[in-house]
C-alpha positions in Angstrom: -1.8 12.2 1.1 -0.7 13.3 -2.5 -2.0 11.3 -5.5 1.7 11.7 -6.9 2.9 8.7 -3.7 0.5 6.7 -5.3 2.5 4.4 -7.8 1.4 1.0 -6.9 -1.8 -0.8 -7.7 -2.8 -3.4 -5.0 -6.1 -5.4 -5.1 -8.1 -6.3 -2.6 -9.9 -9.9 -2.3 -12.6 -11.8 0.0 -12.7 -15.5 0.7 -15.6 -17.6 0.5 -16.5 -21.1 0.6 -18.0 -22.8 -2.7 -19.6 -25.9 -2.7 -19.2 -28.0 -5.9 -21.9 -30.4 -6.9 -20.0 -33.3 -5.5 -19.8 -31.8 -2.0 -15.9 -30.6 -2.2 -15.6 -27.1 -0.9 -13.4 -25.0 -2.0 -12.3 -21.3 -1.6 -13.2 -18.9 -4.0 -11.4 -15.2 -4.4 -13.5 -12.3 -5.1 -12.0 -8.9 -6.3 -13.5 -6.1 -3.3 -11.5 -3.1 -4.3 -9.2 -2.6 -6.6 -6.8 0.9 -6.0 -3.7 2.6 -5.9 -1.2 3.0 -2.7 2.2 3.9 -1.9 4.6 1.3 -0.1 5.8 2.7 3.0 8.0 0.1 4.3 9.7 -3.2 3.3 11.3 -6.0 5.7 12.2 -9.5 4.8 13.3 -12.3 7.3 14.8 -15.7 6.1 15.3 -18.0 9.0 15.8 -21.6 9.2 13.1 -23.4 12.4 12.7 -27.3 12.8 15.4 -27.6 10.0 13.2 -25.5 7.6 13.5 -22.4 5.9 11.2 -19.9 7.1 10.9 -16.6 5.0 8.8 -13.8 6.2 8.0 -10.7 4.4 6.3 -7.4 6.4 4.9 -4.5 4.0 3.5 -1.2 5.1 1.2 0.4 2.4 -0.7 3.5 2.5 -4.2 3.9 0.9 -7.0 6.3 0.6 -9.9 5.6 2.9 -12.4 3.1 1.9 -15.5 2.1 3.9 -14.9 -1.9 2.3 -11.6 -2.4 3.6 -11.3 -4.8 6.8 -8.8 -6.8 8.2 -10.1 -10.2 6.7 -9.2 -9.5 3.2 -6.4 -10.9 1.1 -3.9 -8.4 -0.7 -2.4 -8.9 -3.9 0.4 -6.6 -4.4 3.4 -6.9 -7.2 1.8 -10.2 -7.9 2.1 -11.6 -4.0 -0.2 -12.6 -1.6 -0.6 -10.8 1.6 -2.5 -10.9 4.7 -3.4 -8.0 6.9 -2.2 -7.9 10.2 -3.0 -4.6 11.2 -5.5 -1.3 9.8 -4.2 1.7 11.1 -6.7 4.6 10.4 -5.6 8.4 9.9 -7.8 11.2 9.6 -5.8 13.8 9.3 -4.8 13.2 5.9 -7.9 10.7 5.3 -5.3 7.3 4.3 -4.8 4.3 5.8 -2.4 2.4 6.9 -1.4 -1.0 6.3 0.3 -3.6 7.8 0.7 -6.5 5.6 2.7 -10.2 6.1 3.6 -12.7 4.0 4.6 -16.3 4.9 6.4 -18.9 2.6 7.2 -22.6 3.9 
């Protein structure tokens, strides 16, 4: 992987449950790991189900490896949320890759 495909910055962020002092729980974001990748791919889908609009969004990013990353982390990238639906790992040019999705109701 050459640093020069590396143009974007995407974090990476765990969810946890918080506990306020009047027993509401909420979820709280903390930053994991913040670095720089390269977006491999970029699909969008707008459909309309049960008389709704649907939009879906599918992202493939490359990073370097990192021993932190997992598939229950949230991805902020370009200032949108993403989920990770897939870790694909490569040694041969020590990246990985990322399969990312992005629902809107």
């Amino acid at each position: 992987m050459k640093a020069g495909n590396l143009t974007d910055i995407i974090e990476f962020y765990s969810l946890s449950d918080v506990k306020s002092a009047s027993g509401a729980i909420t979820k709280n974001k903390t930053l994991v790991l913040k670095s720089r990748c390269q977006v491999v791919s970029n699909t969008g889908k707008n459909t309309i189900q049960n008389k709704e609009d649907y939009n879906t969004n599918f992202l493939e990013v490359k990073v370097r490896t990192n021993p932190l990353l997992n598939d229950g982390l949230i991805v902020v990238l370009r200032g949108k949320t993403y989920k990770i639906e897939n870790l694909f790992f490569n040694r041969k040019d020590n990246s990985i890759s990322i399969s990312l999705k992005k629902e809107d109701k």
